[in-house]
N, C-alpha and C positions, 0 to 999 in steps of 0.2 A: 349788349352782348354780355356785358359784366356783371347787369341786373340776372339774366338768364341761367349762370352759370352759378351765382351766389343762392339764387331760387334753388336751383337742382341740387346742391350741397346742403341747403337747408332742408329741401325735402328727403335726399338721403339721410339725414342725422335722424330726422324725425321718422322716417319710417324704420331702422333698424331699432327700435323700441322694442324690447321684448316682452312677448304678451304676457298676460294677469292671468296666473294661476286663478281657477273658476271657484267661488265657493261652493261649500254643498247646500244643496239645495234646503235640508233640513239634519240639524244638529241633535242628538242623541248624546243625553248624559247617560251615568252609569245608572241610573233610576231603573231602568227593563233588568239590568246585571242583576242589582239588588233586592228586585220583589224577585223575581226567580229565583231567586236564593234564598228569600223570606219564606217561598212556598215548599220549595222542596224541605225546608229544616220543620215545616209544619206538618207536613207531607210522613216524613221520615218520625216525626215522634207521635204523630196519630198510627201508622203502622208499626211502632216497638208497643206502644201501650198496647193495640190490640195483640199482641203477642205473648206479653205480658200477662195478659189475661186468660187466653188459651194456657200458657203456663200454670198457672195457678191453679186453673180448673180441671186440671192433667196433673196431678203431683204425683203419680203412679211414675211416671217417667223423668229420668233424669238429664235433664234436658243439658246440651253442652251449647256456649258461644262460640262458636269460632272466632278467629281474627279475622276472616272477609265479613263481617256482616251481617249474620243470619244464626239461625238457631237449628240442632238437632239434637234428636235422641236414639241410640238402636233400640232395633226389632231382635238383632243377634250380631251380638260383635263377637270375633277370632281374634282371644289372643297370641296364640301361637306363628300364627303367618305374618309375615311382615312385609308382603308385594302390595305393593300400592302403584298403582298407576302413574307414568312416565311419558313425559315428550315421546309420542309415537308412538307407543303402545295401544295395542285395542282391546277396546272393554265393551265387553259382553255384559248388558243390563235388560231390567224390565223397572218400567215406573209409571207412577201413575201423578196426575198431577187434580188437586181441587182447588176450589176455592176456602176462603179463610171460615166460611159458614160451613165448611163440610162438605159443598154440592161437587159433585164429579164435574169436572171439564173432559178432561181425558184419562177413560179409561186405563186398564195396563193393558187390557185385550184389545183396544183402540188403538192406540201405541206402539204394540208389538215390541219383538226384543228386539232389542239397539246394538249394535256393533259402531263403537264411534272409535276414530285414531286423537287421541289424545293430543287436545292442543292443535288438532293441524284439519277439524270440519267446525262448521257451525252449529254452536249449538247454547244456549240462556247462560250467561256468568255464571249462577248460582248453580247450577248443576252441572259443569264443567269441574266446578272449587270443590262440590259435593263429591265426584265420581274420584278423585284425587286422596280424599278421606279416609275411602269403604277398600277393604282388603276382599279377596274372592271369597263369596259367600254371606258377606256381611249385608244387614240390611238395615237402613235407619229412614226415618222420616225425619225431612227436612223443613224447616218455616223462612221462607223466602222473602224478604222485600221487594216492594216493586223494583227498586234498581238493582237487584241481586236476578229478578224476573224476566218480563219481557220488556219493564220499563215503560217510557212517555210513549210509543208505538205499539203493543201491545203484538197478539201474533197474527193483526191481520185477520182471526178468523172468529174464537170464542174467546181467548183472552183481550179484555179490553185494556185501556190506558191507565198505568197506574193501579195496578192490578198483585198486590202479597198473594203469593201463594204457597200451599204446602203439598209438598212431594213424597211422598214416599219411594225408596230406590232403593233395589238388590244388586249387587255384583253375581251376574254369575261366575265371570273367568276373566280375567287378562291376561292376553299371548304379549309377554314381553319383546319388544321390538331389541333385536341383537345390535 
């Protein structure tokens, strides 16, 4: 009885054993982190070079950098007005977007006028930061990075992945949200 009873103590000790965390099945160093960030910095100075070069071949236009990223020049800048579009504000535009060869993707009659509320629908980085710029009536054409763009997803339809583009964009009106 005392063997039976020393059994069942030893088989309690042994079974409250707490299980072995599982490994993973397969381990990932930061090698995938690292070429993807090899790529994009490749990525990113093959699209400023070509930039670079529509620049130069355009010295007609005085081309400005912004701090996000991207390049513009106007068509007609106002300087007397100083509204610029605001958190919720809606802005009244037309634009057209091409590719970095020139070719039309979307028309501005494709397009149509835009009424967007600022900041609060969807709609590409880079011409979000662009519409933020352009006072009513101003018009500039914009040279976009892919991640300023549609970016690694493109739009789904004619924009493909990884894709500069240049925009051309007018303000007509922004109704200031009170």
């Amino acid at each position: 009885m005392k063997i039976y009873k020393l059994l069942i103590v030893i088989l309690l000790i042994v079974s409250c054993k707490t299980p072995e965390a599982r490994q993973p099945e397969s381990v990932q160093s930061g090698s995938f982190i690292k070429a993807s960030a090899e790529r994009n910095k490749k990525l990113n100075e093959k699209e400023r070079t070509r930039f670079e070069v529509i620049m130069s071949e355009n010295p007609e236009y005085d081309y400005i950098a912004s701090k996000s990223g991207f390049w513009y020049y106007y068509h007609t800048k106002v300087e007397r007005d100083t509204i610029t579009a605001k958190f919720g504000d809606i802005v009244n535009f037309d634009y057209n977007i091409k590719a970095v060869n020139g070719h039309v993707i979307y028309s501005k009659e494709e397009l149509g006028t835009q009424n967007y509320a600022m900041d609060q629908e969807e709609i590409f980085t880079g011409l979000r930061e662009a519409l933020k710029l352009l006072k009513p009536t101003e018009s500039a054409t914009f040279l976009f990075p892919s991640q300023k763009a549609y970016g690694y997803y493109g739009d789904k339809d004619k924009i493909g992945v990884n894709i500069p583009l240049i925009c051309k964009v007018t303000v007509n009106n922004i109704k200031q949200n009170q």
